[in-house]
PyMOL Python script that loads the backbone (N, CA, C, O; Angstrom):
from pymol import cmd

cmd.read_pdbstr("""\
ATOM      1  N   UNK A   1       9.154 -31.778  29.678  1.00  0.00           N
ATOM      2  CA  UNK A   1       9.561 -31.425  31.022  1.00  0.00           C
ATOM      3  C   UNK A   1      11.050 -31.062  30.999  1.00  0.00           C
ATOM      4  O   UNK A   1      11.845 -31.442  30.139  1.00  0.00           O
ATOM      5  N   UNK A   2      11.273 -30.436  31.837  1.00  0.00           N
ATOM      6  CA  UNK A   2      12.381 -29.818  31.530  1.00  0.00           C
ATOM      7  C   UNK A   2      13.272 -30.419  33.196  1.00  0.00           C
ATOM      8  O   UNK A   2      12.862 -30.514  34.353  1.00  0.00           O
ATOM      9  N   UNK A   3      14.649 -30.719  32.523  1.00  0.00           N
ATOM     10  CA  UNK A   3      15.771 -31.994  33.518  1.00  0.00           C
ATOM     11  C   UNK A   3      16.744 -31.483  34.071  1.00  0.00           C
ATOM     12  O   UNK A   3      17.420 -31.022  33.151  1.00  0.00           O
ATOM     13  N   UNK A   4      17.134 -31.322  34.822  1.00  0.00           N
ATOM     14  CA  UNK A   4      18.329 -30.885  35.826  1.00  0.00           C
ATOM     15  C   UNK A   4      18.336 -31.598  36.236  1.00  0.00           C
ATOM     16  O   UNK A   4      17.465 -32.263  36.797  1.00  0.00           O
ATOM     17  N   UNK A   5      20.497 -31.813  35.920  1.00  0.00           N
ATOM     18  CA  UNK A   5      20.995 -33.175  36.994  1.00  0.00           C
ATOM     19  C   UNK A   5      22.125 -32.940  37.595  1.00  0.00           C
ATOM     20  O   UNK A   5      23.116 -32.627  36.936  1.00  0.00           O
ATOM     21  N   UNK A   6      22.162 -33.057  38.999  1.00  0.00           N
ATOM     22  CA  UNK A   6      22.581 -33.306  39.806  1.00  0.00           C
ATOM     23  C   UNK A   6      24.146 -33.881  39.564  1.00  0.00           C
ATOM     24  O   UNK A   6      24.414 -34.661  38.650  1.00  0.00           O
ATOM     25  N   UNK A   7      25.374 -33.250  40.758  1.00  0.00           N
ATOM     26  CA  UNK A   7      26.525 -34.160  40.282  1.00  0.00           C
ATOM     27  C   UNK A   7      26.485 -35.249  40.944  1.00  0.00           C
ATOM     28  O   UNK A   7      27.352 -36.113  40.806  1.00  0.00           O
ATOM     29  N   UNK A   8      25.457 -35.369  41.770  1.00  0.00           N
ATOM     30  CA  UNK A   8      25.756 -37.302  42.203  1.00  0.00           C
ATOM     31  C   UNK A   8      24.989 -37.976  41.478  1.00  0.00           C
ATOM     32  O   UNK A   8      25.191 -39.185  41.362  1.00  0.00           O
ATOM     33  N   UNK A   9      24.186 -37.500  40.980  1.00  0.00           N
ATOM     34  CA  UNK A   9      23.745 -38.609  39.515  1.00  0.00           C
ATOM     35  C   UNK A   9      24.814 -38.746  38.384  1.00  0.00           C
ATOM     36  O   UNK A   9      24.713 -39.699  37.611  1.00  0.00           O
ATOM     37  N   UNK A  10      25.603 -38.049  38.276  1.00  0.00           N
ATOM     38  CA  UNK A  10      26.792 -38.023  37.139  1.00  0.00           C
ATOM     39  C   UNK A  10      27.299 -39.032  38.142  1.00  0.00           C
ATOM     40  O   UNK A  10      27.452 -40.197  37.776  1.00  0.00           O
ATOM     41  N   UNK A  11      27.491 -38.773  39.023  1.00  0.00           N
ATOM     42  CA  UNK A  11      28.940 -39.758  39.857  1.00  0.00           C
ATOM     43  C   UNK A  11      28.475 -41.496  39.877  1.00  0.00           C
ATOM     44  O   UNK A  11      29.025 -42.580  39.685  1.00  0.00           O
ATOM     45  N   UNK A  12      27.344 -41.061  40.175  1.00  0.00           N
ATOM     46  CA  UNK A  12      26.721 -43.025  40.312  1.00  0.00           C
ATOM     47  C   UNK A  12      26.072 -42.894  38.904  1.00  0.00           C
ATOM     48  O   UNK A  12      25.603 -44.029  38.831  1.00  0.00           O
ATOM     49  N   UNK A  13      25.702 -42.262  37.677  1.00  0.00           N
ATOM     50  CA  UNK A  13      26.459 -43.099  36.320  1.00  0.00           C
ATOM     51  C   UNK A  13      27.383 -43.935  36.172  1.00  0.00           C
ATOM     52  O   UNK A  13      27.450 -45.162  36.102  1.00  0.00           O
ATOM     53  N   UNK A  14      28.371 -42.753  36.120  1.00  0.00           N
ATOM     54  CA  UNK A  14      29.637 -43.563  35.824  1.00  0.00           C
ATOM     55  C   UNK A  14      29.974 -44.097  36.255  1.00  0.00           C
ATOM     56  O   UNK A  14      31.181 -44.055  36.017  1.00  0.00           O
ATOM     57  N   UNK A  15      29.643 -45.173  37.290  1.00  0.00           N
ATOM     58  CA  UNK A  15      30.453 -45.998  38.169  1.00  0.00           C
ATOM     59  C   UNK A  15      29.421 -47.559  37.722  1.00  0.00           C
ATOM     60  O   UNK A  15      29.623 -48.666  38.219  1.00  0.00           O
ATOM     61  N   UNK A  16      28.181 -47.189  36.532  1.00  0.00           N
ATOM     62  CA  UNK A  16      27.156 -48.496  35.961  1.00  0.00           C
ATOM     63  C   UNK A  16      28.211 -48.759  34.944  1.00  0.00           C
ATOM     64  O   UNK A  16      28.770 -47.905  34.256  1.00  0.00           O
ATOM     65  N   UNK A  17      28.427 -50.118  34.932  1.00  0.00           N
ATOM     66  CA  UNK A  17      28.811 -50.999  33.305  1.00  0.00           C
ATOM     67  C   UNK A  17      27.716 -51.534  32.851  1.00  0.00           C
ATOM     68  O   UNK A  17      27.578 -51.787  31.654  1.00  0.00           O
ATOM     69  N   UNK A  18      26.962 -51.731  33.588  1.00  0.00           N
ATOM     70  CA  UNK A  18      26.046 -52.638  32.802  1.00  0.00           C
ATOM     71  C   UNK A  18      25.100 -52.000  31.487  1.00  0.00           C
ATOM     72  O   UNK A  18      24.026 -51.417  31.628  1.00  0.00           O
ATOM     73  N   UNK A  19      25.705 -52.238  30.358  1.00  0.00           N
ATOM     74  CA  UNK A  19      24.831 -51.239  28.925  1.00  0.00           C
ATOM     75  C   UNK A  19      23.573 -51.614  29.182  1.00  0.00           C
ATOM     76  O   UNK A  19      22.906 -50.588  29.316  1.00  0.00           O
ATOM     77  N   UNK A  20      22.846 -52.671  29.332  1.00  0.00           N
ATOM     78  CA  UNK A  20      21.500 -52.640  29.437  1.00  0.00           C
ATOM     79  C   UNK A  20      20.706 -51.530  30.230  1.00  0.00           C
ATOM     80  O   UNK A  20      19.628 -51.008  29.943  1.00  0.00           O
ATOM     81  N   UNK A  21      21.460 -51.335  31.202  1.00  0.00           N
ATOM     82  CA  UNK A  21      20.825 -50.736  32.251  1.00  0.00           C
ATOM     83  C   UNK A  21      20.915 -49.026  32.039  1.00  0.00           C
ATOM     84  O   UNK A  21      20.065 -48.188  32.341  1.00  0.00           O
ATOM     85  N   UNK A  22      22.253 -48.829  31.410  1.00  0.00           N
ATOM     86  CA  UNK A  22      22.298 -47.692  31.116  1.00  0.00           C
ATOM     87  C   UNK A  22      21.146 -47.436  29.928  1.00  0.00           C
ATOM     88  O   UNK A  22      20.500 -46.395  29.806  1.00  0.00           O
ATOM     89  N   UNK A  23      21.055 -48.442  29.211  1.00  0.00           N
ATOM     90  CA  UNK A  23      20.471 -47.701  28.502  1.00  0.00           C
ATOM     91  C   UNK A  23      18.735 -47.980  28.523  1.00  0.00           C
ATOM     92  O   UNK A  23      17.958 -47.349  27.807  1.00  0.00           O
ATOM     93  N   UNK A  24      18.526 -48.520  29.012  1.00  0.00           N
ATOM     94  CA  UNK A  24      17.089 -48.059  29.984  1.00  0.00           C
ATOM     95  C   UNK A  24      16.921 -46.517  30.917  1.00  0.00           C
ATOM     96  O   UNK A  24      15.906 -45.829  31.032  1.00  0.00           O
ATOM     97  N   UNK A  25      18.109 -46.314  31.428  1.00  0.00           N
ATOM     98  CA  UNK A  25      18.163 -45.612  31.947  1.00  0.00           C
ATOM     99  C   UNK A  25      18.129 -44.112  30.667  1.00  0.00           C
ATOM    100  O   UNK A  25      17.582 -43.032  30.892  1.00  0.00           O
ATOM    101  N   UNK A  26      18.636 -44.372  29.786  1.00  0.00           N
ATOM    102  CA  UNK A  26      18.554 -43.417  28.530  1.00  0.00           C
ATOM    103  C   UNK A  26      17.079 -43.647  27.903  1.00  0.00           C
ATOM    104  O   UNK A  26      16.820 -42.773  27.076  1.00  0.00           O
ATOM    105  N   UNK A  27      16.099 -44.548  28.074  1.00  0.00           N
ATOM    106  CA  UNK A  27      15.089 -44.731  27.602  1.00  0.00           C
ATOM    107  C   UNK A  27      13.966 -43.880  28.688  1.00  0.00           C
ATOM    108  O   UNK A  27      12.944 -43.282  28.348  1.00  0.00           O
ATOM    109  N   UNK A  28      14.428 -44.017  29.845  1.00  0.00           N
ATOM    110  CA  UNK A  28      13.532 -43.236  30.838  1.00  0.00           C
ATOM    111  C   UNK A  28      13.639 -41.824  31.190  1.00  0.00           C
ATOM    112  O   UNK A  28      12.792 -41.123  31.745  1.00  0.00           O
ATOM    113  N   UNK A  29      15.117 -41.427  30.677  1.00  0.00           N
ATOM    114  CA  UNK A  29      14.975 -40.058  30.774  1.00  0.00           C
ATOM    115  C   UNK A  29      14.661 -38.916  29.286  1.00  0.00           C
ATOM    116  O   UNK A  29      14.522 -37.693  29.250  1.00  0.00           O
ATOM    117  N   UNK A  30      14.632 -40.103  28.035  1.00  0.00           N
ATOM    118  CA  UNK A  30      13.611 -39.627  26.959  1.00  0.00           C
ATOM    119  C   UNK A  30      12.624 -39.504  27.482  1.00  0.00           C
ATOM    120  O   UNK A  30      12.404 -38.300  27.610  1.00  0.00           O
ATOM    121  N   UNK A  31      11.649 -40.247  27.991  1.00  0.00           N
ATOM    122  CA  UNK A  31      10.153 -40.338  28.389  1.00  0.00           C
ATOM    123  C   UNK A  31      10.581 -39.199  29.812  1.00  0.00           C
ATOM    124  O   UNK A  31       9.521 -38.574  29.840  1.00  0.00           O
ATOM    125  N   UNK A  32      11.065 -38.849  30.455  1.00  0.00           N
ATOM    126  CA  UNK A  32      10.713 -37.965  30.875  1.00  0.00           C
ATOM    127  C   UNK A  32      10.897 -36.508  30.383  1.00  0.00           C
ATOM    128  O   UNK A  32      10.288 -35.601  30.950  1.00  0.00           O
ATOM    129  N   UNK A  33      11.550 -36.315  29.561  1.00  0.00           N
ATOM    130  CA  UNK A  33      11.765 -35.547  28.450  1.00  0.00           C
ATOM    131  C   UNK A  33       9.984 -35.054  27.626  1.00  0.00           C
ATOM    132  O   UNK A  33       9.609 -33.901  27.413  1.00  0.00           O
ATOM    133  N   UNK A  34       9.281 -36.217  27.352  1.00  0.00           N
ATOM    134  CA  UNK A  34       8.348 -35.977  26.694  1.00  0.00           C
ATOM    135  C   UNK A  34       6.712 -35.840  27.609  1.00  0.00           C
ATOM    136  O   UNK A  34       5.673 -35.435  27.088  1.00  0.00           O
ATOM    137  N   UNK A  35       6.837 -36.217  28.810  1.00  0.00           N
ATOM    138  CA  UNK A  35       5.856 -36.184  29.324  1.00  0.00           C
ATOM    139  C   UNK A  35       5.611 -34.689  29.982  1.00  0.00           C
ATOM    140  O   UNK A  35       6.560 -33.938  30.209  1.00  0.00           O
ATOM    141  N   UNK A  36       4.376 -34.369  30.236  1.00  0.00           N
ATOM    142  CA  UNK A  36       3.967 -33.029  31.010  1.00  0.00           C
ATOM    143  C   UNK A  36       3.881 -33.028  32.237  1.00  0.00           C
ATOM    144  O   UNK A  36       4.087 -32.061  32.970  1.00  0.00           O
ATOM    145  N   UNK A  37       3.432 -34.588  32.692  1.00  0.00           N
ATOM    146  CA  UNK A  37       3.301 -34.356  34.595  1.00  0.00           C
ATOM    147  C   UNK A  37       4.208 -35.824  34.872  1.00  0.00           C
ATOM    148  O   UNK A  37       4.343 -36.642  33.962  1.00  0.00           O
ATOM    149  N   UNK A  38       4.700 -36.002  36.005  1.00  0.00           N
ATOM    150  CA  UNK A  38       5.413 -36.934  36.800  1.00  0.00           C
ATOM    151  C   UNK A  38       4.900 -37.950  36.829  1.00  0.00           C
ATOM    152  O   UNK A  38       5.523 -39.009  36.905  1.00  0.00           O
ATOM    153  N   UNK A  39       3.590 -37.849  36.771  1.00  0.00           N
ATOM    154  CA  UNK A  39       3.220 -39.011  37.199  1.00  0.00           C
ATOM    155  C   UNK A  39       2.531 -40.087  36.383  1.00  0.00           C
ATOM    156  O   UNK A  39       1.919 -41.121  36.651  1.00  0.00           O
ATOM    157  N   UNK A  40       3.010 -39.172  34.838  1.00  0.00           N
ATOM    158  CA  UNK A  40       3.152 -40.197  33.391  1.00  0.00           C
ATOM    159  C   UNK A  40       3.773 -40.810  33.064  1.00  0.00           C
ATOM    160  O   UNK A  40       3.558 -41.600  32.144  1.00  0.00           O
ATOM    161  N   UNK A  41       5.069 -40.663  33.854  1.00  0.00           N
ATOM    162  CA  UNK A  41       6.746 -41.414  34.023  1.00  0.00           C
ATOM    163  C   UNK A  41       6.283 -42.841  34.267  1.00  0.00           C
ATOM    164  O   UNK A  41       5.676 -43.006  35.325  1.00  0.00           O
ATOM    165  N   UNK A  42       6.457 -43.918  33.476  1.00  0.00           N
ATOM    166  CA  UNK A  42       6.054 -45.328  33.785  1.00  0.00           C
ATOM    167  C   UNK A  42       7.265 -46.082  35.302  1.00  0.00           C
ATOM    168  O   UNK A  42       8.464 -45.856  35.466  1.00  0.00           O
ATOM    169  N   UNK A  43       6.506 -46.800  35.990  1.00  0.00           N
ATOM    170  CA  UNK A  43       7.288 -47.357  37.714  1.00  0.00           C
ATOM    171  C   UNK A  43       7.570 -46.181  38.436  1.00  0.00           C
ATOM    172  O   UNK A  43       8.618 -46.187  39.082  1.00  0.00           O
ATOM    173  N   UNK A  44       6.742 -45.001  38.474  1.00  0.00           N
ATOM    174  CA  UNK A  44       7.051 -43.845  39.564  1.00  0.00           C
ATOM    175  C   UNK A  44       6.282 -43.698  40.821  1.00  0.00           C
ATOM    176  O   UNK A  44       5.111 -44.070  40.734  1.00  0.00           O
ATOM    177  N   UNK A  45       6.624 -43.294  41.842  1.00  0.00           N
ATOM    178  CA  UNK A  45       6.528 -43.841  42.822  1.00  0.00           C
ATOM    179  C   UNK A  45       6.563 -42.627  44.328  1.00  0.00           C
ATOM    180  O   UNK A  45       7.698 -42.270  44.646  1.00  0.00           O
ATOM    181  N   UNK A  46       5.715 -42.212  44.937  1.00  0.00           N
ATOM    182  CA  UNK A  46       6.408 -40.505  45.386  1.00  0.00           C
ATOM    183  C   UNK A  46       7.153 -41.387  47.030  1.00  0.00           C
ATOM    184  O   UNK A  46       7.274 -42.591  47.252  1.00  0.00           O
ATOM    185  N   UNK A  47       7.357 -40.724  47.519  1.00  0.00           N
ATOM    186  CA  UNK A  47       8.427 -41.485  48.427  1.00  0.00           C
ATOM    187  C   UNK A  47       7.510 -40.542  50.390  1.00  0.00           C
ATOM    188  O   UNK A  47       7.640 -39.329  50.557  1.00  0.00           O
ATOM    189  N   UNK A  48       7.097 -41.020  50.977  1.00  0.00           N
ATOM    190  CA  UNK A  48       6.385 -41.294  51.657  1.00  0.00           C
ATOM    191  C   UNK A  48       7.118 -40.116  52.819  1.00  0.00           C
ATOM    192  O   UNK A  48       8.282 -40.289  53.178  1.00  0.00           O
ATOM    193  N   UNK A  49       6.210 -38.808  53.393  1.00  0.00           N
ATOM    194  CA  UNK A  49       6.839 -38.176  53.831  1.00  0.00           C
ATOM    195  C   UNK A  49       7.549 -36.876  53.271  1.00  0.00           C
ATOM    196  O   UNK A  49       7.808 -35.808  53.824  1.00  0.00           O
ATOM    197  N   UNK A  50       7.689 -37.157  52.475  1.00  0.00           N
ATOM    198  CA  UNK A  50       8.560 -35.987  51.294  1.00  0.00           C
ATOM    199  C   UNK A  50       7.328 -35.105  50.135  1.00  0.00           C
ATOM    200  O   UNK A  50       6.744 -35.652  49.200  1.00  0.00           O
ATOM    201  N   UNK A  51       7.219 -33.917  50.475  1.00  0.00           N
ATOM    202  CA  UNK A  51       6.549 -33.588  49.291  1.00  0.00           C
ATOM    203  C   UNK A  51       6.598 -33.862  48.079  1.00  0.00           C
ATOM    204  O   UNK A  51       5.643 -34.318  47.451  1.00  0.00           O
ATOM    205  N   UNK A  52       7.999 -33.554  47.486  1.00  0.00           N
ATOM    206  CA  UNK A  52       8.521 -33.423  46.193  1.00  0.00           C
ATOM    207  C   UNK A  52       9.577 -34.553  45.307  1.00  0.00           C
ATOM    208  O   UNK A  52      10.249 -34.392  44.289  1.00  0.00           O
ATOM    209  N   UNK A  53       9.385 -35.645  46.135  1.00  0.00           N
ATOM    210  CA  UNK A  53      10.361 -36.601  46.166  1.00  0.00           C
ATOM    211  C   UNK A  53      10.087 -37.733  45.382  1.00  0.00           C
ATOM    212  O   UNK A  53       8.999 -38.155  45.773  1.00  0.00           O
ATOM    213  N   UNK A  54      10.596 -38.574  44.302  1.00  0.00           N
ATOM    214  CA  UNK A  54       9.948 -39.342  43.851  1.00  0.00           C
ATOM    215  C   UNK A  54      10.910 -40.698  43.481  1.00  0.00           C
ATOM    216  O   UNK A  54      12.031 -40.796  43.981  1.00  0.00           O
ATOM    217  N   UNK A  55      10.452 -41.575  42.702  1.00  0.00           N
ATOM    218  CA  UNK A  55      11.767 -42.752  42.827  1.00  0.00           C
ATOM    219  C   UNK A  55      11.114 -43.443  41.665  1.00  0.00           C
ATOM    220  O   UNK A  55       9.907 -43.662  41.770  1.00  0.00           O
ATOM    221  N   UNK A  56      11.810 -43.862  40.443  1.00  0.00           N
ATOM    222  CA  UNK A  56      11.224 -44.765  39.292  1.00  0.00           C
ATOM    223  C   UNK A  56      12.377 -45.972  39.531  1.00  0.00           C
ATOM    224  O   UNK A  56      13.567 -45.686  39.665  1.00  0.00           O
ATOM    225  N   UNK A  57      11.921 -47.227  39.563  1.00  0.00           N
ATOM    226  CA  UNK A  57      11.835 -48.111  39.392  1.00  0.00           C
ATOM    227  C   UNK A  57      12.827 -48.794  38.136  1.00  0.00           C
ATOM    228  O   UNK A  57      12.226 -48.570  37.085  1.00  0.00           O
ATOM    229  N   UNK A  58      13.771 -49.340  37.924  1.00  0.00           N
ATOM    230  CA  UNK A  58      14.402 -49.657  36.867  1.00  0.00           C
ATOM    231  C   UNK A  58      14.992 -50.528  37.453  1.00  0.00           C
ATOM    232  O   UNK A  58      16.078 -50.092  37.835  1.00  0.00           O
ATOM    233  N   UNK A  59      14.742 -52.148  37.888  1.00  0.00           N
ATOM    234  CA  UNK A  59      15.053 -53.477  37.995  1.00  0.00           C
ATOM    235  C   UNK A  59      15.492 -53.687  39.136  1.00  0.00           C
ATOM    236  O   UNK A  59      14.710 -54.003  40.032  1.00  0.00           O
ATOM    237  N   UNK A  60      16.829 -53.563  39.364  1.00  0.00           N
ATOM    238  CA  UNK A  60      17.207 -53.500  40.783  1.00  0.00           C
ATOM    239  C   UNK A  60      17.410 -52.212  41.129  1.00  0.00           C
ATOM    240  O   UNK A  60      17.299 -51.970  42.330  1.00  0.00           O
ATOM    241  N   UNK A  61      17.676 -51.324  40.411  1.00  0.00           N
ATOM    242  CA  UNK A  61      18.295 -49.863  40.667  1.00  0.00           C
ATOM    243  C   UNK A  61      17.198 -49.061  40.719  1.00  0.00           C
ATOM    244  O   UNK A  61      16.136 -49.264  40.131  1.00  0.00           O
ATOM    245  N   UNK A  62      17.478 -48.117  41.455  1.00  0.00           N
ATOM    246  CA  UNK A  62      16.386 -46.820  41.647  1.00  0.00           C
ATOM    247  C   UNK A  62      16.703 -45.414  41.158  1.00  0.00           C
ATOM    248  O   UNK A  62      17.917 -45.306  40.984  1.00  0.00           O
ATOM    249  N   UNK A  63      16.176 -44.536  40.935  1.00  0.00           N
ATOM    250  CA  UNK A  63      16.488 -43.207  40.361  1.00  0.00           C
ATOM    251  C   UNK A  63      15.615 -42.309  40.869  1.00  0.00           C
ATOM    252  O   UNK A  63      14.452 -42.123  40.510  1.00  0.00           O
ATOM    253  N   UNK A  64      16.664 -41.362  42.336  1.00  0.00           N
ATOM    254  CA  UNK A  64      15.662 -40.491  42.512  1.00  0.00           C
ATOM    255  C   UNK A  64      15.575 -39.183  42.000  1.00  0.00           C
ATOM    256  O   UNK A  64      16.510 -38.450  41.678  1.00  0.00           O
ATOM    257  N   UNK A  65      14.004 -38.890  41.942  1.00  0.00           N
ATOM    258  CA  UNK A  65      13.625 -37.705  41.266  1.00  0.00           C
ATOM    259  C   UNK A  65      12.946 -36.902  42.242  1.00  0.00           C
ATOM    260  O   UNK A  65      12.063 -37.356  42.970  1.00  0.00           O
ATOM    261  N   UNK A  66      13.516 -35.210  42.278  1.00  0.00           N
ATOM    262  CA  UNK A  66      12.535 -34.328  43.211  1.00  0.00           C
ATOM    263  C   UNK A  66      11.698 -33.185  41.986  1.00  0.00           C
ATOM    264  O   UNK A  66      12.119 -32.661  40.954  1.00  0.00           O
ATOM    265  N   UNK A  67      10.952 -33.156  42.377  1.00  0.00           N
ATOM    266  CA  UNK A  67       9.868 -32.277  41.171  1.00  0.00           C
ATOM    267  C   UNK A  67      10.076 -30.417  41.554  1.00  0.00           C
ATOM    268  O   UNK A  67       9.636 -29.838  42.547  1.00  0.00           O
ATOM    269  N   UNK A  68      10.682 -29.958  40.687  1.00  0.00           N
ATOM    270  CA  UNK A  68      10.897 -28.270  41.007  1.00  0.00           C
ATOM    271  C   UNK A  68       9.392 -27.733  41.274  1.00  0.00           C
ATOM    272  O   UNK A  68       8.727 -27.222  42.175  1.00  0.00           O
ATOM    273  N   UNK A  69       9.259 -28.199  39.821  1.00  0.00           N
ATOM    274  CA  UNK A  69       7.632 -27.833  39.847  1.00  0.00           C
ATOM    275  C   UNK A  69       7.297 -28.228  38.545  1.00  0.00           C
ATOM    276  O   UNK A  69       8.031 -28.846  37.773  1.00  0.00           O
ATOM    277  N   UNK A  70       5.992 -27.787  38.310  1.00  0.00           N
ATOM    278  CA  UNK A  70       4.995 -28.477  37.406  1.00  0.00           C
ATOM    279  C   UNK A  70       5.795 -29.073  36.096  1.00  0.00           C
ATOM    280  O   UNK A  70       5.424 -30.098  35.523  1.00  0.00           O
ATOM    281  N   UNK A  71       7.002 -28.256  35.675  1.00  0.00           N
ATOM    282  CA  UNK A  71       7.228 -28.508  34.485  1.00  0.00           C
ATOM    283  C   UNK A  71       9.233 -28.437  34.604  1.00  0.00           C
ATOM    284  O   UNK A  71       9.998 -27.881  33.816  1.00  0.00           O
ATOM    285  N   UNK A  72       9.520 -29.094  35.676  1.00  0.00           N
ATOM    286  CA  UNK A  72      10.920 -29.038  35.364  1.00  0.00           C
ATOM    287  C   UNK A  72      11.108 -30.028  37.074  1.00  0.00           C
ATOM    288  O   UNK A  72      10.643 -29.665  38.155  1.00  0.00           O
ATOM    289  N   UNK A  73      11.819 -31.136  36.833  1.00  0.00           N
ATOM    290  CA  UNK A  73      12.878 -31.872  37.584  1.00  0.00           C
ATOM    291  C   UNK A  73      14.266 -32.007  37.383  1.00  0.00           C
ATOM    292  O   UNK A  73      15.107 -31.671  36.550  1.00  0.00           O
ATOM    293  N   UNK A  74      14.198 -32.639  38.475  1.00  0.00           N
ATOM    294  CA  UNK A  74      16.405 -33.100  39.063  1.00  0.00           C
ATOM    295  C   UNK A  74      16.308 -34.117  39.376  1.00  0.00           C
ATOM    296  O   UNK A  74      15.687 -34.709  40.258  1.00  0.00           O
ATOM    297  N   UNK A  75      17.156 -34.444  38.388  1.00  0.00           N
ATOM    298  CA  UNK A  75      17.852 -36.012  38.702  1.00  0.00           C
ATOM    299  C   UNK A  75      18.933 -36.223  40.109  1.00  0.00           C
ATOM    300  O   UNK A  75      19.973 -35.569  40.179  1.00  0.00           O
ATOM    301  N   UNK A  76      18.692 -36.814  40.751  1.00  0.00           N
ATOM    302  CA  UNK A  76      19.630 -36.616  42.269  1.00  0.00           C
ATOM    303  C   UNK A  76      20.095 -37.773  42.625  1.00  0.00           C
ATOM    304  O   UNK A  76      20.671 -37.851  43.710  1.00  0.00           O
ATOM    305  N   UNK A  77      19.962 -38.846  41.856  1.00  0.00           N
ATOM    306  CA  UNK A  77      20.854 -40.111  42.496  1.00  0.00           C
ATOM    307  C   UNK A  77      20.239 -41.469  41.562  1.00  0.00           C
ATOM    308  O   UNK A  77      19.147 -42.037  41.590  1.00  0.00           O
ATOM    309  N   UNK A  78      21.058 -41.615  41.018  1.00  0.00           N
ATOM    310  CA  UNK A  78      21.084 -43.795  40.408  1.00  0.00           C
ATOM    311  C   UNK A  78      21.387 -44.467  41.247  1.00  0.00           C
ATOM    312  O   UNK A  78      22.243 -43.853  41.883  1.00  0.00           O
ATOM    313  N   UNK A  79      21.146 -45.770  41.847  1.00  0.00           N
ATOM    314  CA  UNK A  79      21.702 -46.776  42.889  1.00  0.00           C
ATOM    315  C   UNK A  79      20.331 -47.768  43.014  1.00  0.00           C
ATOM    316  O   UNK A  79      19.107 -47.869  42.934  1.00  0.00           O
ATOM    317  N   UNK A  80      21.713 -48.442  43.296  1.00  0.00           N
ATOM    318  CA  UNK A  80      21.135 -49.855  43.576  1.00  0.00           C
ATOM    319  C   UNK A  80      20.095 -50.012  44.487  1.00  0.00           C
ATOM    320  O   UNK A  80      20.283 -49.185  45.379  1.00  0.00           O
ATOM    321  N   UNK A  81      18.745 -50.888  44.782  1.00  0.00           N
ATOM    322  CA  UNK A  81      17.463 -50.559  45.880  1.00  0.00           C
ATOM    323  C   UNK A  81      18.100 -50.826  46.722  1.00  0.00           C
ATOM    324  O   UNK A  81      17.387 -50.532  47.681  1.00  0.00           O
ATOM    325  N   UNK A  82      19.472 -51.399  47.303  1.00  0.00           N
ATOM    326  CA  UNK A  82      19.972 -51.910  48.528  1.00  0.00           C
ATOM    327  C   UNK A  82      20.369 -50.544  49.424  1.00  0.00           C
ATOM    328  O   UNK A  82      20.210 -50.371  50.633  1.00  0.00           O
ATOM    329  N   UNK A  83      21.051 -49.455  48.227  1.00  0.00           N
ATOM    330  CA  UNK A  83      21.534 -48.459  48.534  1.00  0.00           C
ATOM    331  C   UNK A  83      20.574 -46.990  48.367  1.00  0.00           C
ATOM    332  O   UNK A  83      20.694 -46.179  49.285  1.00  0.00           O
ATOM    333  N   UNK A  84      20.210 -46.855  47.923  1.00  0.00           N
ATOM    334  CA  UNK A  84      19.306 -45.612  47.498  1.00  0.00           C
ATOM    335  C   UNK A  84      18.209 -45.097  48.731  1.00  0.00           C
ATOM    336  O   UNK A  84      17.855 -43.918  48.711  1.00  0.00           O
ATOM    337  N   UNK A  85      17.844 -45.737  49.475  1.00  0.00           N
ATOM    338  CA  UNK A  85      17.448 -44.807  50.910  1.00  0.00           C
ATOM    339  C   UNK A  85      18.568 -44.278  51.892  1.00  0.00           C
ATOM    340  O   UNK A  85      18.355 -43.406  52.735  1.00  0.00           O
ATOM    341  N   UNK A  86      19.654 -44.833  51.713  1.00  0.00           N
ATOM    342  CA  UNK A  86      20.368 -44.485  52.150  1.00  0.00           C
ATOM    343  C   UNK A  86      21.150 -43.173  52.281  1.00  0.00           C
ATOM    344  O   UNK A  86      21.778 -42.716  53.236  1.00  0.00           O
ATOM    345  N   UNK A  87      20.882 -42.592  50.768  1.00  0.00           N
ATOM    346  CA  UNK A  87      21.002 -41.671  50.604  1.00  0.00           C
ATOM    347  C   UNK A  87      20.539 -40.429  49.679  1.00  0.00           C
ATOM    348  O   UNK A  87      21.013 -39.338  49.363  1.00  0.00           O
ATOM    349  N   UNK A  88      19.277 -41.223  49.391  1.00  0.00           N
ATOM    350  CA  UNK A  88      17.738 -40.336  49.088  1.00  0.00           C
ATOM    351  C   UNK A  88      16.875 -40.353  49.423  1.00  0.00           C
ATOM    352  O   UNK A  88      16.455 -41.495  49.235  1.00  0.00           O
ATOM    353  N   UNK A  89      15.765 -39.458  50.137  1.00  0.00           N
ATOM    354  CA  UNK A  89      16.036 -38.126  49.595  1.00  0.00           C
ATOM    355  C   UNK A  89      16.948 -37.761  50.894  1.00  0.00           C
ATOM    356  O   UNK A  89      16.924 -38.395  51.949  1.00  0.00           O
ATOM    357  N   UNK A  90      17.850 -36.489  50.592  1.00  0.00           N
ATOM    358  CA  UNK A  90      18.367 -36.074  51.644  1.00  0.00           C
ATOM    359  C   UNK A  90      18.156 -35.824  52.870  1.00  0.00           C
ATOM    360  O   UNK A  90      19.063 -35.385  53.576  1.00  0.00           O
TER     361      UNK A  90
END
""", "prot")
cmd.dss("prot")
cmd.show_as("cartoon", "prot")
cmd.util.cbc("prot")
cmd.orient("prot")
């Protein structure tokens, strides 16, 4: 699948210390790297209302994903579950 990301996913990167998390977060965007449909992505989740909108699951933090189409997404936001409706999807 093919990944486009977003500069507010760069921005709420860099603002994680926590290496574990980052690098889960590097483990999930291999696997989305290798899968063909979205909804092979392990803790994914489509977001209620939104066609194209989706949200995986990674402990406390969320990562939203909107689907271009069949074979290419965007990464659009890392954050915490406290924060992440707040300001996904747009």
């Amino acid at each position: 699948m093919i990944i486009r990301i977003e500069r507010y996913f760069d921005k709420d990167v860099s603002k994680i210390r926590n290496k574990k998390l980052l690098q889960e977060l590097r483990n999930i965007i291999s696997v989305i790297e290798d899968v063909d449909f979205i909804h092979e992505i392990p803790h994914t989740k489509k977001i209620e209302g939104y066609k194209s909108y989706y949200r995986v699951k990674l402990g406390d933090y969320r990562l939203g994903i909107e689907k271009v189409s069949n074979q290419e997404v965007k990464l659009i936001r890392f954050l915490h579950r406290k924060e992440i409706y707040r300001y996904f999807p747009r």
